[in-house]
C-alpha positions, 0 to 999 in steps of 0.5 A: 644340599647340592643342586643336582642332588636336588634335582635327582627325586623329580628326575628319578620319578619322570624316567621311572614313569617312562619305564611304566605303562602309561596310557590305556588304549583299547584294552592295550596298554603304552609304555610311558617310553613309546608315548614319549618317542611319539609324543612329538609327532603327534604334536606336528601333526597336530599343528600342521593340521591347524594351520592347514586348516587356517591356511584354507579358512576350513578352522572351527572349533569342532576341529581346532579345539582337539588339535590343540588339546593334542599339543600339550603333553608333549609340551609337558614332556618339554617344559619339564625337562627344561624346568628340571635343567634350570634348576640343576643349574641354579636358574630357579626363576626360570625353572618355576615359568617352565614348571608351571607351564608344564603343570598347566599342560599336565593339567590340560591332559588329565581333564581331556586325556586324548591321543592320535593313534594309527596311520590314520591320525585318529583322536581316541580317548584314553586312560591315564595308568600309573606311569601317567600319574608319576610324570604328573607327580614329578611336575608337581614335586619340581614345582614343590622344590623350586617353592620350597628352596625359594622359601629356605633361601628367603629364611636365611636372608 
C-alpha cells in the first residue's frame, strides 16, 4: 500500500477533530480550530512566565507545575504533525519518537485538562468534548500504523 495512503485515516481524524468542538468552557464550547490557533500562545506564555519566574527566584511548584501542564497540548499539536510528515515519507523510526512524545502530551492533557483563558491568562479547568477524543484517537491510531508497518516489514524479511 502506498505511504501517503497510509497516512490519510490518522490524518483525516486530526482535521476532522478540528472541525469539532473540542473543549468545554464555562458552558460554551471551543472548536478544535480556535484551540489550535491559540494553543500556541498560551504555550508562550506559559514558558515566558517560568523563566521569569526562574529569572527572579519567585519559581515554585505552586506556580511551575500549572504552567508546565500548560505546554503540552500544543506539543501534542507538534509532535504529531510531525510524526504523521515522517511517516508519509517513510522516516518510520522517527515518526514513532514524535508518535510517542505526542502520545505522553496527550496523555498529560487528558489527566489535568486546563486551559488559559481571557486576557488575563487565567487556568481553568475544562472539559474534554468529542473533538478532543478524535485528536487523542489520531495520536493513538498513528502509533498503531508506525507498529503495525513495523511488524508487516519484519514479517516479510
Amino acid at each position: 500500500m502506498n505511504r501517503r495512503i497510509f497516512v490519510l485515516f490518522p490524518l483525516i481524524l486530526f482535521c476532522v477533530s478540528l472541525l469539532l468542538p473540542a473543549l468545554g468552557v464555562s458552558g460554551r464550547s471551543e472548536y478544535g480550530y480556535s484551540v489550535l490557533a491559540t494553543g500556541w500562545f498560551q504555550s508562550y506564555i506559559a514558558i515566558s512566565a517560568i523563566a521569569n519566574w526562574y529569572s527572579h527566584d519567585m519559581l515554585s511548584s505552586d506556580n511551575f507545575w500549572p504552567s508546565l501542564l500548560m505546554i503540552f497540548p500544543w506539543l501534542a499539536n507538534i509532535f504529531i504533525v510531525s510524526s504523521l510528515g515522517f511517516l508519509a515519507s517513510s522516516k518510520e523510526r522517527l515518526a514513532a519518537v514524535f508518535c510517542i512524545f505526542a502520545l505522553v502530551c496527550v496523555i498529560v492533557f487528558f489527566i489535568n485538562p486546563v486551559a488559559m483563558l481571557g486576557p488575563d491568562g487565567m487556568i481553568v479547568t475544562v472539559t474534554p468534548l468529542f473533538g478532543a477524543y478524535l485528536w487523542a484517537l489520531s495520536t493513538v491510531v498513528t502509533l498503531w500504523l508506525i507498529v503495525a508497518r513495523r511488524w508487516s516489514a519484519k514479517e516479510h524479511t
